[in-house]
N, CA and C atoms as a LAMMPS dump frame, in Angstrom:
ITEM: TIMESTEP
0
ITEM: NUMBER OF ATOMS
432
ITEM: BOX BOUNDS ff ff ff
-5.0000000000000000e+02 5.0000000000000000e+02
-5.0000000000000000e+02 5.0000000000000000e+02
-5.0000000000000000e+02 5.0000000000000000e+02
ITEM: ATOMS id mol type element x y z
1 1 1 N -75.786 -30.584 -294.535
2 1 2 C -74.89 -31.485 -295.237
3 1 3 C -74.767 -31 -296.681
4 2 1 N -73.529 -30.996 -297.215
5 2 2 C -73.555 -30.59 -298.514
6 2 3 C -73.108 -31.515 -299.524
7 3 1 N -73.426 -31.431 -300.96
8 3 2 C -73.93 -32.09 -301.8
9 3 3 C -72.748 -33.204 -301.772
10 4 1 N -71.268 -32.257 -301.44
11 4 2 C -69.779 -33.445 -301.663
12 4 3 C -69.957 -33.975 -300.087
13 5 1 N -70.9 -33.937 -299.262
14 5 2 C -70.829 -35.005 -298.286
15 5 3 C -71.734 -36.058 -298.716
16 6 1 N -72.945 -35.43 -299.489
17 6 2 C -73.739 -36.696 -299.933
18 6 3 C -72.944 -37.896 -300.966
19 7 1 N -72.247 -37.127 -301.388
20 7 2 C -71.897 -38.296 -302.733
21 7 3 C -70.325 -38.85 -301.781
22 8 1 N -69.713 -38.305 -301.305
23 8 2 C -68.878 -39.149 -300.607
24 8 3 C -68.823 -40.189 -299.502
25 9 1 N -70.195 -40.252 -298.812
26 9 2 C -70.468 -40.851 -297.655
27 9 3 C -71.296 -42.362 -298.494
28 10 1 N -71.924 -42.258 -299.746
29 10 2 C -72.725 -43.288 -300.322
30 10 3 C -74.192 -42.66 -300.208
31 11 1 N -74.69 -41.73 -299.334
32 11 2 C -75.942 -41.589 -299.226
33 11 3 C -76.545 -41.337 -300.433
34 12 1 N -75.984 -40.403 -301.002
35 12 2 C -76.323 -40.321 -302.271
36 12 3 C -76.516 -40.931 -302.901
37 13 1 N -76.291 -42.261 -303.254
38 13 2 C -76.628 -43.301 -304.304
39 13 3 C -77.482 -43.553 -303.761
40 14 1 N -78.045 -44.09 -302.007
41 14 2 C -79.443 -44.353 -301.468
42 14 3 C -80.263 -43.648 -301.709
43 15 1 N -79.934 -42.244 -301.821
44 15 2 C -81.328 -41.604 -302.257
45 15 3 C -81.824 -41.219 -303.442
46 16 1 N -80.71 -41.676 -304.528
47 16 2 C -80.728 -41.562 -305.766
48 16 3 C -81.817 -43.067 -306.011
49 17 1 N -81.478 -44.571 -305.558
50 17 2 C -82.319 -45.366 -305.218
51 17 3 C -83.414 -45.293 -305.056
52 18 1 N -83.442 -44.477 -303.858
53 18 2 C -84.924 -44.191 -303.415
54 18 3 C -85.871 -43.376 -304.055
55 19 1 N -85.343 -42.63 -304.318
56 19 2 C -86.497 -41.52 -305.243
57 19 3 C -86.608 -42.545 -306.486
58 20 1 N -85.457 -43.191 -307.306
59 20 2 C -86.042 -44.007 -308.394
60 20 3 C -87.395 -44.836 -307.854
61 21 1 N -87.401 -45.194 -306.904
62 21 2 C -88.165 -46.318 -306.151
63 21 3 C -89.947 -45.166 -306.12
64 22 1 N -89.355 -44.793 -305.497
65 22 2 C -90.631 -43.516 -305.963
66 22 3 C -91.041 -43.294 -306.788
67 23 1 N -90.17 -43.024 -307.866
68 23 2 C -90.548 -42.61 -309.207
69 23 3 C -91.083 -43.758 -310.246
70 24 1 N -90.651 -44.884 -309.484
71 24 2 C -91.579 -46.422 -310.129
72 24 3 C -93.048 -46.217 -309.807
73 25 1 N -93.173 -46.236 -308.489
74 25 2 C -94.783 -45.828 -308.25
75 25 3 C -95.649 -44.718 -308.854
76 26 1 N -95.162 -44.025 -309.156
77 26 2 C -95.685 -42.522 -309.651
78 26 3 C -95.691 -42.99 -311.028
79 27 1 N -94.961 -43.833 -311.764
80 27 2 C -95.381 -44.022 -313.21
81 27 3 C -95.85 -45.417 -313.4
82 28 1 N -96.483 -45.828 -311.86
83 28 2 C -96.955 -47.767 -312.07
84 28 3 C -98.556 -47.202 -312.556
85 29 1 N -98.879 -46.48 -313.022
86 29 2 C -100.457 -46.203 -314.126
87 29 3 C -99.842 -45.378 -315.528
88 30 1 N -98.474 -45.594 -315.467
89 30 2 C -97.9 -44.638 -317.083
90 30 3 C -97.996 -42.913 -317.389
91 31 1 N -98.161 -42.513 -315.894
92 31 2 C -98.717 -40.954 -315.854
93 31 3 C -98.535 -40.649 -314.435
94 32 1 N -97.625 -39.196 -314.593
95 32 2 C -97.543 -38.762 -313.65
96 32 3 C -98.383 -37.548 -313.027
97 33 1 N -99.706 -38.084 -312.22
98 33 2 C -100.326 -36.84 -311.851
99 33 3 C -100.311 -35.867 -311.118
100 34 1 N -100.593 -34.989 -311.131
101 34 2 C -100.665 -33.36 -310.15
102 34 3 C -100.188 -33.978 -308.662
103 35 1 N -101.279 -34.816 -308.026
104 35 2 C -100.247 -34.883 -306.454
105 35 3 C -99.144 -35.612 -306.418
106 36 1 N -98.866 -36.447 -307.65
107 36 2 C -97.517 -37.643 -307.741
108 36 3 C -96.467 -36.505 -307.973
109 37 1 N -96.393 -35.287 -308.864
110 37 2 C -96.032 -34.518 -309.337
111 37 3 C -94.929 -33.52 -308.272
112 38 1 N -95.888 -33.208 -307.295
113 38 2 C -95.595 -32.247 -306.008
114 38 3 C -94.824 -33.103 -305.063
115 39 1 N -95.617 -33.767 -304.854
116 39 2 C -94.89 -35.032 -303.879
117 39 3 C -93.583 -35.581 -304.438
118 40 1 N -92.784 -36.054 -305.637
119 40 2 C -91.529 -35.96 -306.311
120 40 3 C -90.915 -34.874 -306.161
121 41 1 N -91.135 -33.579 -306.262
122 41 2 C -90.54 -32.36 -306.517
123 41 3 C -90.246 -31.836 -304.694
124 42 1 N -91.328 -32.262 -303.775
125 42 2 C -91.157 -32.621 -302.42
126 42 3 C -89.604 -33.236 -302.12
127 43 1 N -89.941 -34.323 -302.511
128 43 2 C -88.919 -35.806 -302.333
129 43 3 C -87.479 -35.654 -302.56
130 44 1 N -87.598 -34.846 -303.737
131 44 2 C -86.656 -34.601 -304.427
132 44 3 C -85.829 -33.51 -303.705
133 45 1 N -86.456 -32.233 -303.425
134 45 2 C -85.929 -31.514 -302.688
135 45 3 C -85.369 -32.034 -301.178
136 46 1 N -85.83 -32.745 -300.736
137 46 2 C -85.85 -33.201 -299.425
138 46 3 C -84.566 -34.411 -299.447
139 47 1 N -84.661 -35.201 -300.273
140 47 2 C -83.378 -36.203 -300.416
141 47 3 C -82.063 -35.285 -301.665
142 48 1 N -82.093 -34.003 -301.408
143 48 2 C -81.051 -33.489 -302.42
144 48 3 C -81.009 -34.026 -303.388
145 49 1 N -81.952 -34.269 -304.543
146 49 2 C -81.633 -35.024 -305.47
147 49 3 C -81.108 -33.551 -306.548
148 50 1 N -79.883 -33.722 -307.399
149 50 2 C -79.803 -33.228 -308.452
150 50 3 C -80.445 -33.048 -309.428
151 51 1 N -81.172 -31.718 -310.192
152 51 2 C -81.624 -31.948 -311.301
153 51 3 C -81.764 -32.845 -312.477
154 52 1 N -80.489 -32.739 -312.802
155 52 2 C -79.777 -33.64 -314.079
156 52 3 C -79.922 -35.169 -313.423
157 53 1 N -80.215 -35.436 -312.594
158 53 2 C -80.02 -36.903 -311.65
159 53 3 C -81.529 -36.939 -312.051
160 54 1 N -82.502 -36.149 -311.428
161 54 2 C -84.328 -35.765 -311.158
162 54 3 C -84.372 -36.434 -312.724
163 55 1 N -83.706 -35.475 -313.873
164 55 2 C -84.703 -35.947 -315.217
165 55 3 C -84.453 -37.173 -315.34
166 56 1 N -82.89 -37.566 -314.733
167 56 2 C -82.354 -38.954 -315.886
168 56 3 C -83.208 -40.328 -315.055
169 57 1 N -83.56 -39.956 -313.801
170 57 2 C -84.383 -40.76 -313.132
171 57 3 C -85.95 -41.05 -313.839
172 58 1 N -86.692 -39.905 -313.767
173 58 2 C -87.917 -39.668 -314.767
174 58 3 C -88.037 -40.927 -316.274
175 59 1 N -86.539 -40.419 -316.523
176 59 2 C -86.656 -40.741 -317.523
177 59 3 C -86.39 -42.426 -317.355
178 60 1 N -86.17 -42.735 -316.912
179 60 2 C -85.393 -44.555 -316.839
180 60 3 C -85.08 -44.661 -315.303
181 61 1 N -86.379 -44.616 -313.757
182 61 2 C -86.275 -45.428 -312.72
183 61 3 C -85.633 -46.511 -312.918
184 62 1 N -86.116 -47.432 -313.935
185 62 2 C -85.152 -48.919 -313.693
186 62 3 C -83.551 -48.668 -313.458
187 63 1 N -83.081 -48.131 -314.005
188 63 2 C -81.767 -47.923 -313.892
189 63 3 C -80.579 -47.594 -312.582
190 64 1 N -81.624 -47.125 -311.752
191 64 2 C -81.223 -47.109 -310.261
192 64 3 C -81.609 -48.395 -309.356
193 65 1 N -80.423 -48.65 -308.658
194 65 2 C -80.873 -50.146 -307.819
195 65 3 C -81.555 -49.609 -306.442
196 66 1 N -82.347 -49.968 -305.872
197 66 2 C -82.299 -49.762 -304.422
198 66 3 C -81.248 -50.343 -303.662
199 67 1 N -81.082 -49.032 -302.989
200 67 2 C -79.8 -49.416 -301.734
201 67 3 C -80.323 -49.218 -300.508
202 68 1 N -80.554 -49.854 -299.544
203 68 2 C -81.676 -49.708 -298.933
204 68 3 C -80.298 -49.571 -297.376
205 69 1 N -81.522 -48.469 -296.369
206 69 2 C -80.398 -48.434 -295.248
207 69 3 C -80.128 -49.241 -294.48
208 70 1 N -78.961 -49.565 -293.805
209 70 2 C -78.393 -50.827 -292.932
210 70 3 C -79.638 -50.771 -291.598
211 71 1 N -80.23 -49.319 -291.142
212 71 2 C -80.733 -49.025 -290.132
213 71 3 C -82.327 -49.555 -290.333
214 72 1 N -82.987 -50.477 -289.372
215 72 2 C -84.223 -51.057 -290.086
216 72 3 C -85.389 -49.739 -289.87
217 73 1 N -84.911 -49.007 -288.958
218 73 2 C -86.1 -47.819 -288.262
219 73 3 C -86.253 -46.656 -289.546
220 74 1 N -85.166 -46.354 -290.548
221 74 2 C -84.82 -45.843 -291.892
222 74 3 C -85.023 -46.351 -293.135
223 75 1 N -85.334 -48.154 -293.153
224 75 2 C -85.819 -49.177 -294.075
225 75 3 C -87.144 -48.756 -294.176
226 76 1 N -88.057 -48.481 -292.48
227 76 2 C -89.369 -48.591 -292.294
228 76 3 C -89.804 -47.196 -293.065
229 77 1 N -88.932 -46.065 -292.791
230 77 2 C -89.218 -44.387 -292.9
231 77 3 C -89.452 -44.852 -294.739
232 78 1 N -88.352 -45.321 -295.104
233 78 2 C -88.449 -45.546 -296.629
234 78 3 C -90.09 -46.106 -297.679
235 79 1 N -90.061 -47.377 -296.56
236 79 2 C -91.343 -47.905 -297.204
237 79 3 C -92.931 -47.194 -296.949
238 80 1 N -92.549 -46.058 -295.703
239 80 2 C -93.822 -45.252 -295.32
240 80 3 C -93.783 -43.894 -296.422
241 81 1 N -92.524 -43.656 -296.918
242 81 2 C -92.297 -42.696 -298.078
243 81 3 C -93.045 -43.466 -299.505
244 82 1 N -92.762 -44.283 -299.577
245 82 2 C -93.455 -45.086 -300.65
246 82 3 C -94.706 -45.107 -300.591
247 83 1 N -95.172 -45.532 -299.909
248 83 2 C -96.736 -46.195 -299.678
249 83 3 C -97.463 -44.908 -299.775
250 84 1 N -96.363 -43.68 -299.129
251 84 2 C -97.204 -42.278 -299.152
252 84 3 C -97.278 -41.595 -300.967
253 85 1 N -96.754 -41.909 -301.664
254 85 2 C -96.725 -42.209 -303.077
255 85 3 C -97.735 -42.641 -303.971
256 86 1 N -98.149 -43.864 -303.275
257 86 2 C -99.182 -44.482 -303.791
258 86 3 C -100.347 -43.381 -303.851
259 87 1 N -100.737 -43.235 -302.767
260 87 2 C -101.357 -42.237 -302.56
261 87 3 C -101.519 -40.564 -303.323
262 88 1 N -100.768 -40.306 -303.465
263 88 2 C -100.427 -39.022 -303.856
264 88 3 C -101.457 -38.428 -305.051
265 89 1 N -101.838 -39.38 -306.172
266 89 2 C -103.104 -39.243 -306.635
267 89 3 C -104.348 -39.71 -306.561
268 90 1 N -104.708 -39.514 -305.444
269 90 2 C -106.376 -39.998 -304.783
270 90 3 C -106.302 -41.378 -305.327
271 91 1 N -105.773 -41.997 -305.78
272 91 2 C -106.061 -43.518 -306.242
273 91 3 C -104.968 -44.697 -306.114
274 92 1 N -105.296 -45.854 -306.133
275 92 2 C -104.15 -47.161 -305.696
276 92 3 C -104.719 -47.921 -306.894
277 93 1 N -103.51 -47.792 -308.038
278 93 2 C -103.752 -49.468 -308.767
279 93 3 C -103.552 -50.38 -308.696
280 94 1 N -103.481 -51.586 -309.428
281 94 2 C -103.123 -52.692 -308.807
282 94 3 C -101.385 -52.89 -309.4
283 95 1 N -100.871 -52.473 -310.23
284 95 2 C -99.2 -52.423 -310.429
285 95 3 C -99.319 -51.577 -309.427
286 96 1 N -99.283 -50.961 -308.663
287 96 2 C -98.441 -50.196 -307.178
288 96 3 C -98.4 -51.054 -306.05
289 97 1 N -99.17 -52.229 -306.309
290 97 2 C -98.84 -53.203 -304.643
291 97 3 C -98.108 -53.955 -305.045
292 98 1 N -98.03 -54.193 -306.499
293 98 2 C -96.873 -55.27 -306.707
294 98 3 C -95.609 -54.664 -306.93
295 99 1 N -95.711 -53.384 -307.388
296 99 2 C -94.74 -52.692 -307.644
297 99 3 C -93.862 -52.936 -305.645
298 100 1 N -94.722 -52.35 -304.875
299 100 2 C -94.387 -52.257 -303.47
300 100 3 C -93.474 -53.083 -302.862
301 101 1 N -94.475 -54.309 -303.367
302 101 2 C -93.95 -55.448 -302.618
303 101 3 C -92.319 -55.983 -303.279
304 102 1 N -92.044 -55.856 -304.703
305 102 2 C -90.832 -55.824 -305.194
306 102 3 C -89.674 -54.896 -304.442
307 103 1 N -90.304 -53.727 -304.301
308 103 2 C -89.569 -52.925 -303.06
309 103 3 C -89.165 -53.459 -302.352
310 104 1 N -90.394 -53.929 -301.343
311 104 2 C -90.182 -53.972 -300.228
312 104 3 C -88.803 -55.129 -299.583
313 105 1 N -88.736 -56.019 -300.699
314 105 2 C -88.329 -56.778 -300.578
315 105 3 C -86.546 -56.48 -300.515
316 106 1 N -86.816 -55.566 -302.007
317 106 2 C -85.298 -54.972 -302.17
318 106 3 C -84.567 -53.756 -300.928
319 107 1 N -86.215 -53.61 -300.058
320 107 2 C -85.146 -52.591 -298.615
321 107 3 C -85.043 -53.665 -297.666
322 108 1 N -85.152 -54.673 -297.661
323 108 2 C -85.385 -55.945 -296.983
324 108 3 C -85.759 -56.333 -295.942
325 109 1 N -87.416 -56.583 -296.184
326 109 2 C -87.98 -56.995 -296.084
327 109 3 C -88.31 -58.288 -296.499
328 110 1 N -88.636 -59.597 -295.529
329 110 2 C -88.431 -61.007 -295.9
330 110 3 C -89.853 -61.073 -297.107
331 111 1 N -89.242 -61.639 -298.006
332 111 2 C -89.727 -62.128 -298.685
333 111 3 C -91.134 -62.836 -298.572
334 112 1 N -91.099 -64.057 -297.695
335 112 2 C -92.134 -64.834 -297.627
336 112 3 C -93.184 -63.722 -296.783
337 113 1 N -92.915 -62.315 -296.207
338 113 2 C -93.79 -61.218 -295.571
339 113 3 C -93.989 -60.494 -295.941
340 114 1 N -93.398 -59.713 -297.451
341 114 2 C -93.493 -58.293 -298.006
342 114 3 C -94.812 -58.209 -298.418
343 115 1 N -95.94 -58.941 -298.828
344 115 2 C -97.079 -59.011 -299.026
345 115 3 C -98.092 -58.433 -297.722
346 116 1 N -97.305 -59.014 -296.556
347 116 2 C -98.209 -58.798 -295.7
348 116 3 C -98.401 -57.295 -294.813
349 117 1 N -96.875 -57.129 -294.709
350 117 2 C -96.113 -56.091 -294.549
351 117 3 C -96.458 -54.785 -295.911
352 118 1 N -96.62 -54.63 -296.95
353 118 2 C -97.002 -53.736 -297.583
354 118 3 C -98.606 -53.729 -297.451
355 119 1 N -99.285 -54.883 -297.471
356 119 2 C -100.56 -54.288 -297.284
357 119 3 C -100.802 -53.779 -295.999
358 120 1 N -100.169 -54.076 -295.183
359 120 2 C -100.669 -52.793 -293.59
360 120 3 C -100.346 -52.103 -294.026
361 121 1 N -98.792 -51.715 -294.842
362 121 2 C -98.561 -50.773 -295.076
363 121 3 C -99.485 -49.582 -295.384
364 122 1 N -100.301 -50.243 -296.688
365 122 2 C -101.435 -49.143 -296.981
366 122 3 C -102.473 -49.008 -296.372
367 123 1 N -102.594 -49.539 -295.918
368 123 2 C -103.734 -49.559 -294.139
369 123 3 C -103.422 -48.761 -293.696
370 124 1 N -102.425 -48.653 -293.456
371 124 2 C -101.681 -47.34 -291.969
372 124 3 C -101.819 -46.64 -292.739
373 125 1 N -101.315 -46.188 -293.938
374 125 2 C -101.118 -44.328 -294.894
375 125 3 C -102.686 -44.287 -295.186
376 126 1 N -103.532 -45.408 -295.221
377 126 2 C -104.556 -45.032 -295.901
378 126 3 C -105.598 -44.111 -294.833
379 127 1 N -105.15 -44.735 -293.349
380 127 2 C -105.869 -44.495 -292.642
381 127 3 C -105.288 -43.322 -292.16
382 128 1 N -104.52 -42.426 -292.327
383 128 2 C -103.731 -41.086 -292.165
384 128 3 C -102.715 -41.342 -290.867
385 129 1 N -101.956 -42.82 -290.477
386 129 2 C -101.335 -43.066 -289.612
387 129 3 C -99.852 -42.264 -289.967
388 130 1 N -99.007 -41.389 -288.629
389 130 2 C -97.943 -41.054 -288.819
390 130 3 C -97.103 -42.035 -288.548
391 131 1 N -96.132 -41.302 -289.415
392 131 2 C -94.433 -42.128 -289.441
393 131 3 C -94.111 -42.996 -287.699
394 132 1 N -94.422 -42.434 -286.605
395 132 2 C -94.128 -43.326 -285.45
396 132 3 C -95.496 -44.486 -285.12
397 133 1 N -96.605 -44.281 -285.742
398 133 2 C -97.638 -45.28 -285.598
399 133 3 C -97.675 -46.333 -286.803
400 134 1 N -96.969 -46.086 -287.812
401 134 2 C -96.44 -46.318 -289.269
402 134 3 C -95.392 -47.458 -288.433
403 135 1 N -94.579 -47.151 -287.71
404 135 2 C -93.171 -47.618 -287.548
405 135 3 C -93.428 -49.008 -286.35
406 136 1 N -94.471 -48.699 -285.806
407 136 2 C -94.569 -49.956 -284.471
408 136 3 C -95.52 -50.412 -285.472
409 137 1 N -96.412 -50.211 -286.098
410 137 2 C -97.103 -51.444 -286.843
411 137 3 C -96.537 -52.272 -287.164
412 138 1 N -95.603 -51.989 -288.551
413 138 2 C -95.244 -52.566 -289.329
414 138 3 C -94.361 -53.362 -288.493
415 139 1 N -93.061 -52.834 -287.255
416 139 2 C -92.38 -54.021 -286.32
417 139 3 C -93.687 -54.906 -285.94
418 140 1 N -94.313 -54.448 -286.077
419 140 2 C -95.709 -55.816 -285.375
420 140 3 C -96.3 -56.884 -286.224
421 141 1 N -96.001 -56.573 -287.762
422 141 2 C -96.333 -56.999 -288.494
423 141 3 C -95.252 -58.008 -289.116
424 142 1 N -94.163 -57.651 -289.128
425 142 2 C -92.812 -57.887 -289.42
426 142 3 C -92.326 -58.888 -288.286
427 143 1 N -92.81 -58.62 -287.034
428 143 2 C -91.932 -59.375 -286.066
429 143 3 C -90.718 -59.747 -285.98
430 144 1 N -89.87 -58.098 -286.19
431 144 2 C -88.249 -58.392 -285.718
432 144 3 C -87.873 -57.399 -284.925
């Protein structure tokens, strides 16, 4: 897919979203470390993000909304990209679950559950669960 299919189809703004959404977690301790570092530059490559898009993100995440996908099996891939974030420097603070759960909410995820639903979340990544054991949890957890 090339870059004028990304920006003409909308995906592009989702993943411009999403990596901001990423890039909230990676600076929810004010520092971006060595595995937060790789794992962005990962992300980044992987969701085509533009350079000039990469810094202006860095520089001001808030500024991107999450647009989260219509598809819930691509909502789930999203929040297992996240949670894998958290992670990325051997450590979980406590702004990254709240950070999460603000997410989670904005790829939508019900509200009165994003609490419950992000903490399996980090259960499953913590416990080295893949993206398809990642994906029936959380429907189990979620119950939809």
């Amino acid at each position: 897919m090339s870059i004028s299919d990304l920006y003409s189809s909308g995906t592009y703004k989702k993943n411009l979203g999403h990596f901001a959404n990423i890039v909230k977690l990676a600076l929810a301790d004010d520092f971006i470390a060595e595995g937060e570092q790789k794992m962005l530059d990962r992300m980044a490559k992987r969701l085509e993000i533009l350079e000039g898009d990469y810094k202006t993100i860095l520089e001001n995440p808030d500024k991107y909304p999450t647009n989260p996908p219509v598809d819930y099996n691509r909502r789930i891939g999203r929040l297992y990209n996240l949670t894998k974030m958290i992670f990325a420097d051997n450590e979980v603070v406590g702004d990254e679950a709240s950070i999460m759960r603000k997410i989670a909410v904005g790829l939508g995820f019900p509200t009165d559950n994003a609490e419950k639903v992000v903490d399996e979340a980090i259960h499953l990544v913590m416990n080295d669960n893949d993206l398809e054991d990642f994906t029936k949890a959380i429907k189990r957890v979620n119950k939809i």
